[in-house]
C-alpha positions in Angstrom: 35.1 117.3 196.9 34.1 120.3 195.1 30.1 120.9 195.3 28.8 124.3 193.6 24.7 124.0 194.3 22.2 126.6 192.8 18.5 126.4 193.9 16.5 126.2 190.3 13.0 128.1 190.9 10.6 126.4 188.2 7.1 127.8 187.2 4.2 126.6 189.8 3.1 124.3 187.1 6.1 122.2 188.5 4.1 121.4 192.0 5.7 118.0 192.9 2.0 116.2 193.5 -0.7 117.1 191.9 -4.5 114.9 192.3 -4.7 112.7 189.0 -7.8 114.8 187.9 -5.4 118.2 187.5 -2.4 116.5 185.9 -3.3 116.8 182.3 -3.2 120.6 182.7 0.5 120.6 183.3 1.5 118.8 179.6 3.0 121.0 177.0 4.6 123.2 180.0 6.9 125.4 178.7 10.3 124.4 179.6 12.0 126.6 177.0 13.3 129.4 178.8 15.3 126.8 181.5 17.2 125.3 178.7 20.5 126.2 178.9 20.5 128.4 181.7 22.4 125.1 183.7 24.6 123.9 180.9 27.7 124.3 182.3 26.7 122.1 185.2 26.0 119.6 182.5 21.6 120.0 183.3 19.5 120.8 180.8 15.3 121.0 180.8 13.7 119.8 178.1 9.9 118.2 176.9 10.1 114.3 176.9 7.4 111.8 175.2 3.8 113.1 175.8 5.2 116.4 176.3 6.3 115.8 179.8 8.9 117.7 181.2 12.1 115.9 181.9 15.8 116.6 183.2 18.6 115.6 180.9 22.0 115.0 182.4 25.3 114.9 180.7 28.5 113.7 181.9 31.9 115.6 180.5 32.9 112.1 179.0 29.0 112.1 177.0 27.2 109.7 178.9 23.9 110.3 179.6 20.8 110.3 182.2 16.7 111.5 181.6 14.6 112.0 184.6 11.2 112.7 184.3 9.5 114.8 186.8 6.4 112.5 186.6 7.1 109.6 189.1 11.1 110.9 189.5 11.2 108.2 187.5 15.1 108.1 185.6 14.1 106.1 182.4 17.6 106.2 180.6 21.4 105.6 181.5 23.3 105.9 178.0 26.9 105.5 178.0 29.3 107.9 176.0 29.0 105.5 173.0 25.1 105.2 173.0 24.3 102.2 174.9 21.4 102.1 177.2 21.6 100.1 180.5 18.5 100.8 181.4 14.6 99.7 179.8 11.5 101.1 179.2 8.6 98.5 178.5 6.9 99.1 174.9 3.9 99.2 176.6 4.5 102.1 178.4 2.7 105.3 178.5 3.7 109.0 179.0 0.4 110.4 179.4 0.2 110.4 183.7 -2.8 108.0 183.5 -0.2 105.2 184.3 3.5 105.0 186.0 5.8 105.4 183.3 6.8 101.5 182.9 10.8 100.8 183.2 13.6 102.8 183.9 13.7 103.1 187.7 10.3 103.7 189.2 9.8 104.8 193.3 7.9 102.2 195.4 6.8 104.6 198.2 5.2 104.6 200.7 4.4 100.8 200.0 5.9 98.1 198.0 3.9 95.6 196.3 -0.1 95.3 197.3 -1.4 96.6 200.4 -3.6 99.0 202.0 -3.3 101.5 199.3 -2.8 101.2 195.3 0.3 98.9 194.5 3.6 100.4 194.5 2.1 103.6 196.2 2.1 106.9 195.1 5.7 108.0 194.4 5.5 106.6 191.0 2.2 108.7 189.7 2.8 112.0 190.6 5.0 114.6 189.5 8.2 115.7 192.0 9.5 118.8 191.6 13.2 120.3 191.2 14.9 121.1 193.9 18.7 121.6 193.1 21.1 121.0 190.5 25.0 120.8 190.9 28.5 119.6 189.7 29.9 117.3 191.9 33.8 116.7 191.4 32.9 117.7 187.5 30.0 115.8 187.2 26.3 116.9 186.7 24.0 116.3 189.4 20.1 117.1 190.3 17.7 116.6 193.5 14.4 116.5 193.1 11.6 116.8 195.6 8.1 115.4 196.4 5.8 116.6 199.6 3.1 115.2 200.5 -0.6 117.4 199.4 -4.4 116.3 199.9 -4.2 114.0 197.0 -1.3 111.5 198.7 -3.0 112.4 202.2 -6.3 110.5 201.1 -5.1 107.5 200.9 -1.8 108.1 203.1 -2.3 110.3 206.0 1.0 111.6 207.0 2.9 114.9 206.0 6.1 113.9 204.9 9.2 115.4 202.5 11.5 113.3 200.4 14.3 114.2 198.5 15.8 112.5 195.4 19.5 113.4 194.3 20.8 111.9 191.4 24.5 112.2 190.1 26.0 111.0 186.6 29.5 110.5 186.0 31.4 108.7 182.9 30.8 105.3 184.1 28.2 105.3 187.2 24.7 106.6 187.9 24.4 107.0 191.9 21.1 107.9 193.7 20.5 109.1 196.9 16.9 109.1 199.0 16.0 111.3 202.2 12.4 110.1 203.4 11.3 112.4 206.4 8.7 112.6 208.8 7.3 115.8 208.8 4.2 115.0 210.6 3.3 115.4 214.4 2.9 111.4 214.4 5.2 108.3 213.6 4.3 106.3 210.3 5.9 103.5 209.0 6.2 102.5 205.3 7.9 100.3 202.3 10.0 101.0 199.7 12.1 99.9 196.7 14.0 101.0 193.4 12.4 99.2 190.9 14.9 99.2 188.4 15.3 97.6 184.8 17.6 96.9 183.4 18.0 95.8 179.5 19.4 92.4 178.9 19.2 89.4 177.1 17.2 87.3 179.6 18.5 83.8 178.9 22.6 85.1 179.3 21.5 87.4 182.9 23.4 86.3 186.0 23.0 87.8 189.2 26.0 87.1 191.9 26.7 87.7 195.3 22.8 86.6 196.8 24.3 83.2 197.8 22.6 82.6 201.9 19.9 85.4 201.5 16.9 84.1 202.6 14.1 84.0 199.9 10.0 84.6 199.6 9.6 83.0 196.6 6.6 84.1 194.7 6.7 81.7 192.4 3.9 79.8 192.2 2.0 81.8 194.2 2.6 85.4 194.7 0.0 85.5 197.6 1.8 83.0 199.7 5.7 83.4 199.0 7.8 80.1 199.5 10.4 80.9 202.6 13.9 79.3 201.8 17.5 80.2 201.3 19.5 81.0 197.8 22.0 78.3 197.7 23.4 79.5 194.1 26.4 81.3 193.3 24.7 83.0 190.5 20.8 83.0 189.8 19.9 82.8 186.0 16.4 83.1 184.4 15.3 80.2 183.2 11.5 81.1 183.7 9.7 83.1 185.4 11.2 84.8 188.5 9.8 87.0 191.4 11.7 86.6 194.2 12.0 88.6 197.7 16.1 88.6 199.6 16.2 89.7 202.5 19.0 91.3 204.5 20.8 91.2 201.2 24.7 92.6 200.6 26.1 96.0 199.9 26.7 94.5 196.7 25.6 92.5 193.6 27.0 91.7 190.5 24.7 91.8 187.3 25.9 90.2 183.8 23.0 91.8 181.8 23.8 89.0 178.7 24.4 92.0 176.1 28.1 92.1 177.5 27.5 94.7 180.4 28.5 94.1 184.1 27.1 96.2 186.9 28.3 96.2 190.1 25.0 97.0 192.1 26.0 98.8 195.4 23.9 100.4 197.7 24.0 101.5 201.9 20.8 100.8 203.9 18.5 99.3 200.9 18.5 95.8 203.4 16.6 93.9 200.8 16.7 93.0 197.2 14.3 91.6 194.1 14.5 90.2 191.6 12.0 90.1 188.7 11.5 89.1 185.1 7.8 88.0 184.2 8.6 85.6 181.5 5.2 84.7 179.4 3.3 86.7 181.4 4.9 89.5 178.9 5.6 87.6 175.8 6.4 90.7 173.7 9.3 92.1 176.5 10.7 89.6 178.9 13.6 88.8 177.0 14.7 92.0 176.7 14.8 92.8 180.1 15.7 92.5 183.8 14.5 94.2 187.4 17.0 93.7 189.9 15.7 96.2 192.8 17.0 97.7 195.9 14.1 97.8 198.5 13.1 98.0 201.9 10.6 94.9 202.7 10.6 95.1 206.4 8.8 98.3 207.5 11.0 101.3 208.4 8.6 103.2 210.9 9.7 106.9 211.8 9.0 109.5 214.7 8.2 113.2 214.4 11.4 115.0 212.9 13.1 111.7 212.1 14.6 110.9 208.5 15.6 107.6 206.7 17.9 107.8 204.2 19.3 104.9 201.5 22.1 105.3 198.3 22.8 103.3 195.0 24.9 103.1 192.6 24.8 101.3 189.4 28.6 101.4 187.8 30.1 99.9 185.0 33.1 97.5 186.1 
């Protein structure tokens, strides 16, 4: 494999976290004089909506990725001929008050309610970039997100984690490195919590069959434990359900005539979502099916954890 890496050096305005009362300063940040200067690596810079900056990848076949630096959230996956896989809600809102809702959002350092604000933090602050580069041909980019004071007041631990994401003609692959940086262990949750776009009543999901399952459904305090004794799970209503020690790999018929093989190494768990009523003006339009880590993964000094995906057309 051929890997050319370059170290990008962005403006300080590009500080990975940032507390929530700053972030508004950093809109409109001028992103012109970075465009271009990777195109041959197929990574440009550009502003995205609300003026946030964002990373556009492009394949040599045309297909395309954007990753915004707020939340290293990747909120598109267009194919050479236009279609995206991937949706954002209408509701969401590119202003950093809010995650941006869709695409594929971190869940870190928690997943779900807990201790400290659902999901975590990863998702509402702004990484930084780290690397770009060509991997056999195709463009590539790692971003990066370090803990500061505002993660540190409702998370105490220093930590570093790193985000490389690679585009090629017919996959979008993702790697995450969580370290410990700290002089203590800590523990956490995470996920991918990915959407996908689909037409809701034609979505099957294979290759769950024997997970066991916490149901959330009817009651998302007190999930129902049991075991998936389906081939394929459908959508027939509302859905919010946990699998643990899940495969490698799942098979997603997304209803529109897309199938995704869904592979990942050391994501043990996976989710699946779609809220149904609960968002009249969306559901049927989409579909999360998440790679995650329910059970804690707990960390020493020095120590890293480190999970892939890829999402590919078959």
């Amino acid at each position: 494999m051929s890997i050319s890496c370059m170290k990008i050096a962005l403006p300080a305005q590009y500080s990975p976290c940032v507390r929530p009362a700053n972030r508004q300063r950093y809109r409109g940040v001028a992103v012109a004089s970075l465009r271009g200067d990777f195109a041959t690596l197929g990574v440009s810079f550009t502003e995205g909506e609300g003026s946030l900056p964002k990373v556009v990848l492009t394949s040599p076949s045309g297909s395309e990725a954007d990753v915004y630096l707020y939340g290293g959230c990747i909120t598109s996956w267009r194919l050479a001929n236009g279609k995206d896989l991937l949706f954002v809600r209408p509701d969401a809102v590119f202003n950093k008050k809010k995650p941006i809702s869709g695409g594929i959002p971190h869940c870190f350092p928690q997943f779900g309610p807990g201790p400290i604000q659902q999901h975590g933090f990863a998702r509402n602050v702004d990484w930084s970039v780290f690397d770009s580069e060509s991997v056999e041909g195709n463009p590539g980019v790692t971003l990066e997100l370090k803990d500061d004071s505002y993660s540190r007041s409702m998370w105490d631990f220093s930590f570093h984690a790193l985000y490389k994401i690679i585009l090629s003609e017919r996959s979008l692959s993702t790697e995450l490195i969580i370290k410990n940086t700290d002089k203590k262990p800590f523990s956490f949750t995470t996920a991918l919590h990915t959407y996908f776009n689909a037409s809701i009543s034609g979505v099957k999901v294979g290759g769950l069959k024997g997970c066991k399952t916490l149901n959330k459904d009817p009651d998302p305090t007190n999930p129902l434990e049991g075991v998936e004794e389906r081939d394929v799970v459908s959508f027939p209503g509302f859905v919010d359900c946990v699998y643990l020690d899940a495969p490698g790999e799942l098979n997603l018929d997304n209803g529109l005539g897309d199938n995704i093989l869904i592979s990942n190494t050391n994501w043990s768990d996976a989710v699946l979502w779609n809220p149904h009523l609960q968002m009249e003006a969306c559901y049927r339009d989409f579909v999360c099916v998440e790679n995650a880590k329910i059970r804690k993964v707990q960390l020493e000094p020095d120590q890293s954890w480190t999970a892939t995906q890829e999402l590919r057309i078959t």
